[in-house]
N, C-alpha and C positions, 0 to 999 in steps of 0.2 A: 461555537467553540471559542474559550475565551484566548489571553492571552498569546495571540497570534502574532510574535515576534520575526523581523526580517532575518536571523540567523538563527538557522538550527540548534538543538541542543548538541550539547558535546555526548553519542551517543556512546563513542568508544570507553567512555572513564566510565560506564556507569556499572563495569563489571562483567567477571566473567559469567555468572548463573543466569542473569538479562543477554549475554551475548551468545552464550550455547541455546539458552530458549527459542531464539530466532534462528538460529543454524536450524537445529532439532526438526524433526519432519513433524508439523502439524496444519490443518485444513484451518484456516483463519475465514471471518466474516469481516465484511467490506458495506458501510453503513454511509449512504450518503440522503440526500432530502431531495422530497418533492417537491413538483410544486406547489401543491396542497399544502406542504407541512410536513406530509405524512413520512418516517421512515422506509426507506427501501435497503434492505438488508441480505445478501447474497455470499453464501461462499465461494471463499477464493484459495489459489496458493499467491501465498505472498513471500517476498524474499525483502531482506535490511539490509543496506549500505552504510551501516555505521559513518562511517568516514564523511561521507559526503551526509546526513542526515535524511538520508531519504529510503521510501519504501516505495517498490514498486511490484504491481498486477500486471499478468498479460489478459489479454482476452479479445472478441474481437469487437471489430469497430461499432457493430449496430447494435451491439448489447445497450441493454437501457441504463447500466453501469455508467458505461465511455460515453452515452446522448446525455443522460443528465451532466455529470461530469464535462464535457466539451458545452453542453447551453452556457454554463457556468461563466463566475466573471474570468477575464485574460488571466487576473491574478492568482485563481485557481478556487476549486471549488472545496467548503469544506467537507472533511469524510474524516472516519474513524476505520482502524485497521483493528482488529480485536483476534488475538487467542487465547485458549484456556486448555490446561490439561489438569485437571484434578482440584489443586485449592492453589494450583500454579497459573497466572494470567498476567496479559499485556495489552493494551492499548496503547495506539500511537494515533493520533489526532494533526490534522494537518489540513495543506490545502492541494487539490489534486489537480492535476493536468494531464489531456493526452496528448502521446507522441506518437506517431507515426510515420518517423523518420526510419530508415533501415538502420542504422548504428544505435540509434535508442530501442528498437523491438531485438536486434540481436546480443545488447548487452541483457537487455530482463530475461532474454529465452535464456543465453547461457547461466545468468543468474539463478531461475527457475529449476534448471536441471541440475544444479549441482545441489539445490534443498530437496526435489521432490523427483522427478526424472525426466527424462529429453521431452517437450514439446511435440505433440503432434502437429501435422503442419497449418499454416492459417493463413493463407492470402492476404484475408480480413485482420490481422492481425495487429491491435493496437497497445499501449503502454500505457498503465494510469500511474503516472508518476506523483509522489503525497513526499511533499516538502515537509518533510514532520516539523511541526510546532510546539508539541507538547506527549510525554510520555507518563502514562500510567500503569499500576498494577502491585502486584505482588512478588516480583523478580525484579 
């Protein structure tokens, strides 16, 4: 992923039809690389933080999601956040980090539940937080 800039895009200006598309309830896939090369592509709920430029997944710690992601470099691993509904789509391209602090899983659960609904509960429960770098699509 090219263009991997230290500050986010401004994600807030880019509209309301791009910013209800991420409110809007949709199952998003979550694209990161093996070690092979090979893609590894899983769905997710994902939620947007406009403001701060980030996108964050919960899920838990031993998913091969958060291992690939956590081998990664300190500065984060790249990944692709992808939804589509109809000839409607969005890509957010970035670099991703887990968190497993309590204050970082309980801002993404309350985040999660206010897109999709309350969190069942996770012990294991970690944050793939994606510094967005670059936004695509059709909204």
């Amino acid at each position: 992923m090219s263009n991997q800039s230290a500050r986010p895009p401004d994600l807030t200006g880019r509209g309301g039809e791009f910013l209800d598309f991420w409110r809007e309830r949709h199952l998003c896939s979550l694209t990161t690389v093996r070690a092979d090369g090979s893609a590894h592509v899983v769905a997710v709920g994902a939620t947007l933080d406009p403001a701060a430029g980030i996108a964050r997944v919960i899920t838990s710690g031993r998913s091969r999601k958060a291992r690939l992601i956590a081998g990664g470099p300190t500065t984060g691993t790249a990944v692709a956040v992808c939804q589509i509904d109809g000839r409607r789509w969005s890509t957010l391209e970035g670099l991703a980090v887990v968190r497993d602090d309590p204050a970082s899983v309980a801002e993404a659960e309350r985040r999660y539940a206010q897109r999709y609904r309350e969190p069942r509960a996770n012990p294991l429960r970690v944050v793939l937080e994606v510094r967005i770098t670059r936004v695509l699509g059709s909204v």
